[in-house]
N, C-alpha and C positions, 0 to 999 in steps of 0.2 A: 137519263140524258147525259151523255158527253160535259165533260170540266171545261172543252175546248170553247171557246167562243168564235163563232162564225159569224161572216159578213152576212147582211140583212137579205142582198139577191143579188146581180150581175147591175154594175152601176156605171153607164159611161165615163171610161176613163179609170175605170177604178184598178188600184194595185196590188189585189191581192195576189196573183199570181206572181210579181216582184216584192212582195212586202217584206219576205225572209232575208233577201240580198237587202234590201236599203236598212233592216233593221242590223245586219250582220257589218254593213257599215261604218254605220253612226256608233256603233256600241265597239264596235274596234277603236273608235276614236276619242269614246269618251264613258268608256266604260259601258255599265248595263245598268246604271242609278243615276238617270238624268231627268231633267224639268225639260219635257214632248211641248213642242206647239205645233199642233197638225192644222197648218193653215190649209183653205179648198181643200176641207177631208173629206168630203163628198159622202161614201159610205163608208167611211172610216179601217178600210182595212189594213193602214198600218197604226195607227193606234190599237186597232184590235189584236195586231200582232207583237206590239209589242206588251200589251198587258197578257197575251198568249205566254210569252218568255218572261214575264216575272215581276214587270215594271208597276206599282201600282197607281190604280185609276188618277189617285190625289194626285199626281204629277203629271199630269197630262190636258193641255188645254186644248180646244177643237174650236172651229171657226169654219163656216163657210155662208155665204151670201145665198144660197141655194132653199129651195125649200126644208131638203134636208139639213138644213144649217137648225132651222123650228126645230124639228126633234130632237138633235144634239143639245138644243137648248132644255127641250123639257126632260131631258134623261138628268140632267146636272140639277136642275130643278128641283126634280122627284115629282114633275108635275104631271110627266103622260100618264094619261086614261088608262089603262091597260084592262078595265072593264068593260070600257067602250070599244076600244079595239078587239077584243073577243067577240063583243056580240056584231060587229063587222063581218069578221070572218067566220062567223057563224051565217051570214046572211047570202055570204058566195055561194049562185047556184051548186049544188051537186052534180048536177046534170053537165057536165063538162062545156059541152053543145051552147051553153046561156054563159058562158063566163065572159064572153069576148063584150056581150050586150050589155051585161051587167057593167061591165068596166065603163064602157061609152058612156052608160047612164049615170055611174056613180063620177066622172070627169067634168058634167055639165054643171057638177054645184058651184053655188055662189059664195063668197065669203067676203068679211071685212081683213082677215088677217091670214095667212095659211096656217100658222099653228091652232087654229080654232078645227081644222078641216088636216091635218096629222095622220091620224088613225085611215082615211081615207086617200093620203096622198103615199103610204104604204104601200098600201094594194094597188092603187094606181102604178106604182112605180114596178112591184112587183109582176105586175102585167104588160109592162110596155116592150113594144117590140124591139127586141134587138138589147134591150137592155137601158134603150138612149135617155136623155134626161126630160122628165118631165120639169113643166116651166111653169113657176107664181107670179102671172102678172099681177098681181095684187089684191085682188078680187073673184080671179078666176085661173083654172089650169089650161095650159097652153102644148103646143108638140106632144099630142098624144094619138099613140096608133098603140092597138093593143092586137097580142096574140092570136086567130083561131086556132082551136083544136084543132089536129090535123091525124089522121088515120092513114096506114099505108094502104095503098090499094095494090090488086095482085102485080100492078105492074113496078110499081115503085122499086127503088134501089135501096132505101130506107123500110128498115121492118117494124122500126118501134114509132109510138105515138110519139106527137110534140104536143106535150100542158099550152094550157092556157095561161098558167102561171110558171116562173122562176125563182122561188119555190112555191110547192102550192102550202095551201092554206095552213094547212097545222102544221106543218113545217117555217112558216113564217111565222106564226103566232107563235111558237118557241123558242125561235131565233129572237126575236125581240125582246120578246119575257127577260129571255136568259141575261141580254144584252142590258136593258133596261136595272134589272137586277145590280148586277156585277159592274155597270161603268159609271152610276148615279154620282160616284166621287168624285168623276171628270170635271172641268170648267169649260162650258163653254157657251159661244155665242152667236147666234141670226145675225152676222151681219157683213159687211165688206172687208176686204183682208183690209183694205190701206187704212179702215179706221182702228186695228188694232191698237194696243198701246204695249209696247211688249215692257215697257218700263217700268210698267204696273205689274206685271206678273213675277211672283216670290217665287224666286230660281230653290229657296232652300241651301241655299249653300253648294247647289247641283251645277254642274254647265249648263247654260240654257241652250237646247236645240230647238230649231226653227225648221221643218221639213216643210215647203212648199209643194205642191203639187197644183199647179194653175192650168187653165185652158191652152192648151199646146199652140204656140203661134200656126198659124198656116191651118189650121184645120176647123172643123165647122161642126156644128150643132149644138154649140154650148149657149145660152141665154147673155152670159156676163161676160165681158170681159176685164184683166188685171191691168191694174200697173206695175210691174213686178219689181223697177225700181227704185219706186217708192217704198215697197215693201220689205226687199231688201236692205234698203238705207236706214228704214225703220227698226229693223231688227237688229241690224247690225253695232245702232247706236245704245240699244238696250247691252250691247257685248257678249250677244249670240252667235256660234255658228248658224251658218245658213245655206240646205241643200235643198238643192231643185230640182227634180223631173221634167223634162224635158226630149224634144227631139232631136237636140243639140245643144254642144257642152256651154256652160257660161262662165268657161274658167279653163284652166288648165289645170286644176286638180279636181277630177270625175273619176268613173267609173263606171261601163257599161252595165245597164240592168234587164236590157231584152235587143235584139232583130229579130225583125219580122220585114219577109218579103213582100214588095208590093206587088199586085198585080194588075194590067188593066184589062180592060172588058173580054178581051179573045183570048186573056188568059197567059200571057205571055209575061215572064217578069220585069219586074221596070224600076229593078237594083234593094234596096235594104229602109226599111225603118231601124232607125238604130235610139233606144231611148236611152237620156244619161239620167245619173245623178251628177249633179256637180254639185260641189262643196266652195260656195262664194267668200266663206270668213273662213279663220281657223289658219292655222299651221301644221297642219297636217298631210300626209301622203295620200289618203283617200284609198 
């Protein structure tokens, strides 16, 4: 197996495709030996990038309100299952054809808390269509549409298959392991950004950076929404930098990290998504 560590599977909103740029950032700013709070880290792909480049786990604290926020918790823990999560993916049809069902079926569990139902909200996630977020009302999972396999036929424009899974099975059960393994030093915790306490968090004598990544104003499918100025104020009074992702700068010192064209239904384009980082504290050029 690869030294590398890799994100768990495609996660709405997620930055791994930017994560090189925000990490190449922050670290021009404040070196490559900082105290990480990856607020809404969702599937963690720039904490994972930056323990990729060198950072280690004990300085890095993770937070999100999401279900994925429970496993972040038990990785720090050292609580997930990781027996039970194999004999899961052990139980994923073979048959490609039953994965879509199995997912349906494995989505209508009950629970009192989501980290009790983890190992399960994995796969769920791994199999959702599009990649979009699966939702913990508290008792049950919510926005879930999952993948069929799909086969080209002679007419298709497409030759190869589409999985039912993003990754399939043992390629997820590795990814995890590995992850599970390697980031157990992290801190982190299930719950709302604004209830952070950033004041609480031992910088180590390091800058404390605070990377936000919140539900993008103006767009739709996320479960929660922030206060982001709350958030900001909060961090800021701990005497953090504080950068943000977004679709728009929330400062004057940013730096572009992706365009992407929009397009609408006929296909026509309809100008630029342009996402920033902006840098809210600090004295710095960005």
């Amino acid at each position: 197996m690869s030294n590398i560590l890799k994100p768990m599977f495609a996660y709405q909103g997620g930055k791994t495709k930017v994560a090189s740029k925000i990490y190449e950032t922050i670290t021009k700013n404040h070196g490559e030996n900082i105290t990480l709070v990856d607020v809404c880290c969702g599937g963690g792909s720039v904490s994972i990038e930056f323990i990729n480049k060198g950072l280690h786990p004990e300085n890095i604290y993770m937070f999100d309100s999401g279900a994925i926020g429970a496993f972040w918790q038990q990785v720090s823990e050292g609580t997930f299952d990781k027996e039970y999560f194999k004999s899961l993916i052990d139980s994923i049809p073979k048959n490609l054809d039953l994965v879509k069902g199995f997912m349906e079926d494995v989505s209508t569990i009950d629970y009192n808390y989501v980290g009790e139902v983890i190992s399960e909200y994995l796969i769920l996630q791994a199999g959702a269509f599009g990649g979009k977020q699966i939702y913990d009302l508290g008792n049950k999972f919510s926005n879930t549409s999952f993948r069929n396999y799909w086969k080209p036929t002679e007419t298709s424009s497409r030759r190869s298959p589409v999985n039912p899974m993003m990754p399939m099975p043992k390629t997820l059960l590795d990814r995890v392991n590995f992850i599970v393994d390697v980031m157990q030093p992290i801190k982190a915790a299930h719950t709302y950004a604004e209830y952070i306490d950033f004041s609480g968090i031992d910088k180590g004598g390091k800058d404390l950076v605070v990377y936000i990544d919140p539900p993008y104003k103006g767009t739709t499918g996320y479960k929660d929404s922030v206060d982001l100025e709350v958030i900001i104020s909060n961090a800021k009074s701990a005497g953090a930098t504080v950068y943000v992702s977004e679709y728009y700068n929330l400062s004057d010192n940013f730096v572009i990290l992706s365009e992407t064209s929009k397009g609408g239904i006929s296909g026509d384009r309809k100008g630029k998504m342009v996402e920033h980082l902006s840098i809210i504290w600090g004295e710095f050029d960005g």
